[in-house]
Structures are given as C-alpha cells and as structure tokens.
N, C-alpha and C positions, 0 to 999 in steps of 0.2 A: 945569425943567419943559418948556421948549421940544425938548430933546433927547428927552425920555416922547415926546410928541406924537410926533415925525418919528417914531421906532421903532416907535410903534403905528402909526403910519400905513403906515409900511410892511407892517408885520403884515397890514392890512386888505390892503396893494394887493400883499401875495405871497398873499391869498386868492381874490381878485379874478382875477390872472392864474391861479390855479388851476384858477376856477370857468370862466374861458377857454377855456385849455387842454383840458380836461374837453367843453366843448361843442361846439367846430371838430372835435377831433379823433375824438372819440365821432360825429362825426356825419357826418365828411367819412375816417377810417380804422375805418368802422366796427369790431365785433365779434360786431355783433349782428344779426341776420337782418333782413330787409325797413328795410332804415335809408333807404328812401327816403320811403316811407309814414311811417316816424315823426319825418324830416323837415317834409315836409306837414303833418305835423300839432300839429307843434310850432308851426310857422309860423301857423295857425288856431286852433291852443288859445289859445297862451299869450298871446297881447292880450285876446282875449273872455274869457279863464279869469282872468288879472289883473284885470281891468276888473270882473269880477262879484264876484271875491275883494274888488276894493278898495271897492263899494259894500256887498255885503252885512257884511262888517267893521267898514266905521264906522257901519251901520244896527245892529249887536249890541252896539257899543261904546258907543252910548249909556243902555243897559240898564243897571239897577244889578247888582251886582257880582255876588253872589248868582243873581239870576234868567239871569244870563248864563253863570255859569262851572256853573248846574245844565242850561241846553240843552244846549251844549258835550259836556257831561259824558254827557248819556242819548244824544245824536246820537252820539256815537264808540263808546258802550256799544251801541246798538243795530246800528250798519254793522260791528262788529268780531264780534258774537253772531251775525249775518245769514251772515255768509261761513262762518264754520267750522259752524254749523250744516245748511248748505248743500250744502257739499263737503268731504268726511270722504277721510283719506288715511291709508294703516296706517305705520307708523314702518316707518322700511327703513335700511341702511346706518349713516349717525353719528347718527342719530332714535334708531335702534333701540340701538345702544349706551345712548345718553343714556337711553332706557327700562329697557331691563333693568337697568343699572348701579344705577338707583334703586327696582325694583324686589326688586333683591338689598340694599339697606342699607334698607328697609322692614322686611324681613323678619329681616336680620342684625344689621341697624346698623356690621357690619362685612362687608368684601371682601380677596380676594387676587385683584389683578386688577395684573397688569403693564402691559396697555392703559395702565389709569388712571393707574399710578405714572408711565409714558412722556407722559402729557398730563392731567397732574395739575388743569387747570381742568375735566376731565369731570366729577370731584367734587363741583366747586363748586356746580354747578346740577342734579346727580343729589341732591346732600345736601336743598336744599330741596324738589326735587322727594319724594323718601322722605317727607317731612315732611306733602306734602300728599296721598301714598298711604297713609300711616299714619291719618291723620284722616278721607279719601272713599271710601278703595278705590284699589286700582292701575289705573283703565280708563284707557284713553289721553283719555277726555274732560276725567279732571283737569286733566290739564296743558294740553289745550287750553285750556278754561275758565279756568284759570291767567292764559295769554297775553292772552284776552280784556280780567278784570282787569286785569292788567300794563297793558296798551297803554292803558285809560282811565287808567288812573293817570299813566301819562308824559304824556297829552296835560293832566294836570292841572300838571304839572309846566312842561310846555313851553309854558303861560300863565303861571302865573306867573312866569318867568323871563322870557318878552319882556317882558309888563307892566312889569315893573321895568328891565329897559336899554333900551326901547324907548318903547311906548305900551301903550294898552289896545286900539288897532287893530292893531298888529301882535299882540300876543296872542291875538285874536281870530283873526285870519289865520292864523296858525302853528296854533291848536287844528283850522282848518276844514281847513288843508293836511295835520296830520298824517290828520284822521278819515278824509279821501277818497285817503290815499294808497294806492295799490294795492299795491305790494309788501309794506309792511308790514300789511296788512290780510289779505294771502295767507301770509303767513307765519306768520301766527297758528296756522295747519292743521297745526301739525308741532310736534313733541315736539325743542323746542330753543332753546336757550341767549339767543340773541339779546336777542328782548325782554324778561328780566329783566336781564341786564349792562347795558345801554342803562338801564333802569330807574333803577339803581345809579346810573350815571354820572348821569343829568339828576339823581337827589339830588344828587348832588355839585356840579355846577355851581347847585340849588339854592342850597345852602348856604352856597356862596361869594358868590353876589349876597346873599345875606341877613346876611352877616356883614359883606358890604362896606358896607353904610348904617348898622353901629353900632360905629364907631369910638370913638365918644369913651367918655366914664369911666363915662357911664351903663349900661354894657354891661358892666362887666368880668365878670362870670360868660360870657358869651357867646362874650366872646373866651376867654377859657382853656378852655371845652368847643369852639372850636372847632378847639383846639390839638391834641383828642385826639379828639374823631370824626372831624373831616375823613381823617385816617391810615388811621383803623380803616375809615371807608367804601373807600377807595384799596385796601386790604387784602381787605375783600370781593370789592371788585371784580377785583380779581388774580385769585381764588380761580375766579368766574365767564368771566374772558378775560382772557390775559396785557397787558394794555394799561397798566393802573396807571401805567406808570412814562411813558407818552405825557402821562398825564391831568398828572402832579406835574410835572414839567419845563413844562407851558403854564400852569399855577398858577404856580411858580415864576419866571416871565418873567413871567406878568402880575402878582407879589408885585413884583418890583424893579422895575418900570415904575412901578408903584405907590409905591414908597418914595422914587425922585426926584420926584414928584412933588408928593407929601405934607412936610410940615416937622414940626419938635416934637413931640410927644404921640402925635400919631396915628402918625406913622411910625415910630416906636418900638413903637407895639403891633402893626402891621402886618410889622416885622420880626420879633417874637416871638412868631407863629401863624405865620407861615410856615416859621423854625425850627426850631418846636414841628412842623409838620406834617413834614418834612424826617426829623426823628430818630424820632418815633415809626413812622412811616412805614417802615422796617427793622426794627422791633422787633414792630411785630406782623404785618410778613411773615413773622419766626422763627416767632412764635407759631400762624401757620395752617399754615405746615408742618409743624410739632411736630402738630397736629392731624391732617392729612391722615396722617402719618405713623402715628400711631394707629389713624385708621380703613383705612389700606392693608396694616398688618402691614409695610411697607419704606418708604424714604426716597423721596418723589415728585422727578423729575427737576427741575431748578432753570435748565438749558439748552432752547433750541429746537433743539439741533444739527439734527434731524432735519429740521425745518420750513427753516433755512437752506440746509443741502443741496439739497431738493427748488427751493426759490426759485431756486436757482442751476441750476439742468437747462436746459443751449438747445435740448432737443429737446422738451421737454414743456412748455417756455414759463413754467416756475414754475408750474406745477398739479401735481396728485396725477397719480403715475405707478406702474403694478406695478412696476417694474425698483426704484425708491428705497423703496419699502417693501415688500419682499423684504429687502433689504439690512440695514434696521431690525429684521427681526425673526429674521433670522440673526443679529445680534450677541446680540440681545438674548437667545437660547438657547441662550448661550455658558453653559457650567458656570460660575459664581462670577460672572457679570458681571448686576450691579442695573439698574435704570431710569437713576440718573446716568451708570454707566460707559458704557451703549450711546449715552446722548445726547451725553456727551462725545468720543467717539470718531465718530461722525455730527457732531459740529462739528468735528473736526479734517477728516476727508471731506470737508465743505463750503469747507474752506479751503485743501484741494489741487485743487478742481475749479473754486473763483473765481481761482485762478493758472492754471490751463489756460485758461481760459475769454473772457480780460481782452478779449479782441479783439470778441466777441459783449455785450457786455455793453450797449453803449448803446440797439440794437434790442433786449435782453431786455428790459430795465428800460420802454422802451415799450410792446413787447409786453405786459410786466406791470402796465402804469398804465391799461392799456385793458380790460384781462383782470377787473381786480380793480372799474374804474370804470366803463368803457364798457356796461354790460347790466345791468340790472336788473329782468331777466325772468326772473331766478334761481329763483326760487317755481313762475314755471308751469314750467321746465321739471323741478323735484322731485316737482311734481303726477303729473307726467305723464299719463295719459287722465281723469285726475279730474275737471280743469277743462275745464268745456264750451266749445268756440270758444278752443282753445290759442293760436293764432297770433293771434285777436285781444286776447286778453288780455297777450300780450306786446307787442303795439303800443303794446297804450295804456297798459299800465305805463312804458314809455319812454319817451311823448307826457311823460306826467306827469312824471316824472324829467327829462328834459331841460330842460322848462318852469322845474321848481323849480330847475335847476342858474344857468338866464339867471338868472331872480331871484335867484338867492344873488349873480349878480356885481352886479345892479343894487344890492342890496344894504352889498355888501362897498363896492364906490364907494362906496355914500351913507358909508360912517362912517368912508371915509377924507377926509371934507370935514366931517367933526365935531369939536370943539375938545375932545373929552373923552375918556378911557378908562377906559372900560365892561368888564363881563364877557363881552364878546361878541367881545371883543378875545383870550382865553384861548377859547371854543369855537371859535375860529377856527383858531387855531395847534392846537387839538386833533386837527382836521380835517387839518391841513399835517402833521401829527406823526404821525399815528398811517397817514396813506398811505404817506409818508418810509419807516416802521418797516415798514410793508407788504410793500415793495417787497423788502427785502430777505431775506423770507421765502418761504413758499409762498402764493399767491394763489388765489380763489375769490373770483365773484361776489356770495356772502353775503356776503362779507367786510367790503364795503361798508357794511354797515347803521350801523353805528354813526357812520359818516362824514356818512352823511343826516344825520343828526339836525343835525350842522355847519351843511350846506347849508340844510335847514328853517328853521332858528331867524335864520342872516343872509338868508336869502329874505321870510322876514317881516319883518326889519328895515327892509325897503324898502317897507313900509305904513304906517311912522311915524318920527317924528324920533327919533333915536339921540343927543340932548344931555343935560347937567346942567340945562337949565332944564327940562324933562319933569317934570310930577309924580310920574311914577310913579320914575320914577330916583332923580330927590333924594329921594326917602322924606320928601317930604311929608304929613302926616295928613292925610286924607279921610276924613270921620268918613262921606259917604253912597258911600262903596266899598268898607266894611269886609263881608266876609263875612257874619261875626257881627253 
C-alpha cells in the first residue's frame, strides 16, 4: 500500500510540475499576444477571483442538494444560451465540413467521402449530429443549441464527480468555474466536436468514480455492466476524437494502483472490470469500424500517419500547413490507393522526416507544448469580427485560463499531501497523457479543450479536502443530499 501511495503521489506532483511548467512558461515564452496584460491580470484576478470562488462555494454548499445542483444547473443553462444567442458565426473550414458531412447522412444515412474515411472521428459526431437534423431541421442553430445542452450537462457531471473525490465545495467551485469559463462558453458558437467528446469522457470518468464505491458483493450486477459499458463508452468516444486509448491506459494505472492497494474480494473484482474493460475494449473498436465502414462504402483509416507527419514539420511548428496536405491528398488520388494505404504511407513519410529532423526536435516539442497549451483564445480568434472587443475577449479568456492553470497546481500539491487515491488521480494522468500523445502529432490550440477539463476539476480540488474521511468520497449515505 505504501508503494500505491508514493506512485500516486507522484502522479499528482508530475501534474503539479505540469500545471508549473504550463504557467512560467505560458506566461514568461509566451505565444499569445498582449501576455503582459494578462499577466497583470492574472496577478489581480486570481487571489480576489479565488477568494470569491472560495466564499461563494461554501455559501452554495450549504444548500441541500437538489436546490443547489438546480442553480448550478439554470446559471450555466442561461450564461451558455446568453453567448450563442448573442454572437452567431457561419461554420467555415473544419465547422463546415463537420456540417455538411451531417447534413449529407441526414439526408442519405450514407456518404462516400474520402475526407471522412482519412479522419474517420468526423463521422462520429456528424452521425449524432444527422440525428439531431433528422428530428429539428439541418439549421446550424441545432447544433448550437446542441452544445448549449452538452455543456450544462457536463457541468452536471463535473459536480458530481468532485462531490464524490473531493467535497460538496469543490463541486460547487468546479460547476461555478466551468459556467464562467470563457473559452468554453465561446465555443459553443461553432458546429464542432469538442463539447460532445469531452461530454463522453466526463461520463466516463463518471462511471468510474461511481463504480469505484461498490466494490463489495452488494453490487455484483454493477460490476459486470461495468465490465461492458465502460468499453463500449471508450468506444464511442474513439468514434468522436482519437483519444480513447489515453483515457484506458490512465484507467488502467489508476485499476493497478488500486489493486496493490486493495486485498481479497475487492481486489479480485477490481481486477476483473478492468480486464473486462481491457478486452472488450478492441472488440467493440472492430465493431465501430465495421460500422463506420458501412456508412463510408470503404474501410476508414485506423493510422494518424498524416497528423504525425504534420506534428513533426520544423518549419510549420507542428500546425497545419498547405505543403503536408497537398502531399495527403496526392497519395490519396492515387488509382487503387484507399484511406489506410495513403495514412500508411504518410506514417512512413512521418518517420523519414523524424530521422532527418532528430536535431530540432527538443525546441519543436516546446514549441509544440506552448502551441497546443500556451493560448486559449482559440475561439475568438475562429470568431473573427463576430465577437465584439476581440482583443479584449482574448485577454480575459487567458486571465481566466492561467488563473485556473495556478489553481490546478495548488491543487495537484494539495492531493499529493493526501493519504488516499482517488479518481482524480486517473483525470490527472489523463491530462499528462493525452498532452504526451499531443505532442507527437499535429497541434492546435483547440486541441486543448479536453485537457481543461484535467485542469478544472484538480483546480477545484483545491476548495476541499481530497481524503477517505470526506463524506462524499467514502459514499457514506446522506439521506438529506439525496437528489430525489
């Protein structure tokens, strides 16, 4: 048990030196315009902006459970309604794919689109999208209104999840943090992917806090459905952004962390949902490509070649460039050559250009850590003239972002001086894993989104104790916090 502990603790303190890293350098090599001003004003946010967070949080957290998580709930429904209502943007570029794509399987239910089959998660969140033009109409406000939903829904999510490894104050804090977060609130305005996968994932990390408090034999139906949704959610989420396999390996390290630490009975079921999650987990990744395969008329690519290649470019810093997709779409117009063969042959490209390259590589990989981490004023600059007072709207999307970034390390410290591990322990290595994976692909500032979520949820941990004696953790019954 003592060896669990130090492992997780390190876990926390390579997140901690993350959220570090992240904030010196983000702020001292910038990437982002005016980084003196949002300097400044990290420096005057984030004490008064903590300091209000930590009053107003444990003034809501006294609230019974219900009247609390329905504020919560209408405050983040009305500030998410408020913005895209507000400031309307036409889909353009990968928006506009992501629209017409589901525009065309509305109408079809099937495509032959090579695009798609070359970045076969377009599917994933064109399919639900078709789904919700088939039932409203194809205007782009569905899918807005879409996102709106989504995003209360996650902030429902991202309470109960602290509540449970945390407090009821951090919950509170993490629901106030997501509502008033700018970028994600500005990103609502756009026909795209993000805020459902993100959605996906906090079920996922749902699930796993909720499975982790019923170990014992009272639960055995719970543990064997959890042996076969958790897969099938991993699965979806593949389908939505190639990430999955970041999500299972930080599952999997927080299952064995778990298993030294546990004895008898439970550690036995604990190693037979994670197993269970392990094997099903390839088996219904066959099954969505068998799928996708159907609705694309060819086999969708199963490689990033393409995305590796680009990642590796030291003149374009790992971002999209015309010269590397030019190249992608000349193989791909090769008589006889499908979606796998050109992605296969784009990762062999990618791994005669990482041997040329090996000398440049430690300033790309920073370059690329700043690229992908250091801005998140990603939104206004997709807006473009949309959003009234652009440069101040990117200040203080970065005020706010850097704010949240210190708190995630204040954070990350508090629970590595905790005697337990929690599931905050696996969103964390989510966050270290899925940048890791970043890096060695193509980068973009959206990219980030789903790495927030990391940052939010240990940012708010730092509004409450992160122990086993917390109510809400050990899944004690509280008959006056029950919902119902």
């Amino acid at each position: 048990m003592k060896l669990s502990l130090r492992l997780a603790r390190l876990g926390y303190g390579a997140f901690a030196l993350f959220a570090a890293l992240l904030f010196f350098l983000g702020l001292f090599r910038p990437v982002m315009s005016n980084a003196e001003r949002v300097a400044a004003g990290v420096l005057l946010f984030c004490p008064t902006g903590a300091f209000a967070l930590w009053g107003l949080s444990a003034f809501i957290s006294r609230w019974k459970t219900r009247r609390a998580v329905i504020f919560l709930a209408v405050l983040c429904l009305a500030v998410k309604l408020l913005w895209v209502l507000t400031v309307r943007v036409a889909p353009a570029v990968d928006y506009k794919t992501f629209y017409d794509t589901a525009a065309a399987l509305a109408e079809r239910g099937r495509i032959s689109s090579r695009y798609a089959a070359l970045f076969p998660h377009i599917m994933g969140y064109a399919l639900f999208l078709s789904g919700l033009f088939r039932m409203f109409g194809k205007g782009v406000e569905v899918a807005i209104l879409a996102n709106v939903v989504i995003s209360t829904l996650s902030m429902l999510l991202i309470f109960y999840i602290c509540d449970k490894i945390a407090s009821r104050r951090a919950a509170v804090a993490a629901a106030l943090l997501w509502t008033g977060y700018p970028a994600q609130t500005m990103f609502n305005m756009f026909v795209l992917s993000e805020p459902l996968y993100s959605l996906m994932l906090l079920l996922i990390w749902a699930a796993v806090v909720y499975v982790e408090g019923r170990m014992d034999f009272r639960h055995q139906g719970i543990l064997v459905a959890a042996g076969v949704i958790l897969p099938l959610m991993l699965a979806l989420l593949n389908m939505l952004r190639p990430i999955a396999l970041v999500q299972l390996l930080a599952f999997l390290i927080y299952a064995a962390l778990g298993l030294r630490k546990n004895r008898g009975v439970k550690r036995a079921r604990l190693f037979a949902v994670a197993l269970s999650v392990l094997i099903c987990y390839f088996s219904f990744g066959a099954m969505t490509s068998a799928y996708l395969t159907e609705r694309l008329g060819e086999n969708p690519a199963t490689l990033p070649g393409y995305n590796i290649y680009v990642g590796f470019n030291p003149i374009s810093r790992g971002t999209w460039n015309q010269e590397d997709s030019a190249r992608l779409f000349q193989y791909s117009a090769r008589p006889g050559w499908d979606a796998g063969r050109t992605q296969r042959q784009m990762l062999q490209d990618a791994l005669n250009r990482l041997r040329g390259e090996k000398g440049e590589l430690p300033s790309l990989l920073l370059d690329k850590f700043l690229i992908l981490l250091g801005d998140d004023s990603a939104a206004v600059f997709y807006a473009g003239d949309a959003i009234p007072q652009p440069r101040m709207a990117a200040i203080l999307s970065n005020v706010f972002y850097y704010s949240m970034v210190l708190l995630a390390l204040v954070g990350a410290v508090k629970a590595m001086r905790e005697k337990s591990i929690s599931p905050l322990l696996m969103i964390s290595l989510f966050g270290l894993g899925l940048t890791a994976a970043q890096l060695l692909v193509e980068v973009a500032g959206r990219y980030h989104y789903s790495i927030s979520l990391s940052l939010l949820i240990t940012a708010a941990c730092a509004f409450g104790k992160n122990t086993k004696d917390n109510d809400s953790y050990s899944h004690k019954t509280d008959h006056s916090t029950k919902l119902c």
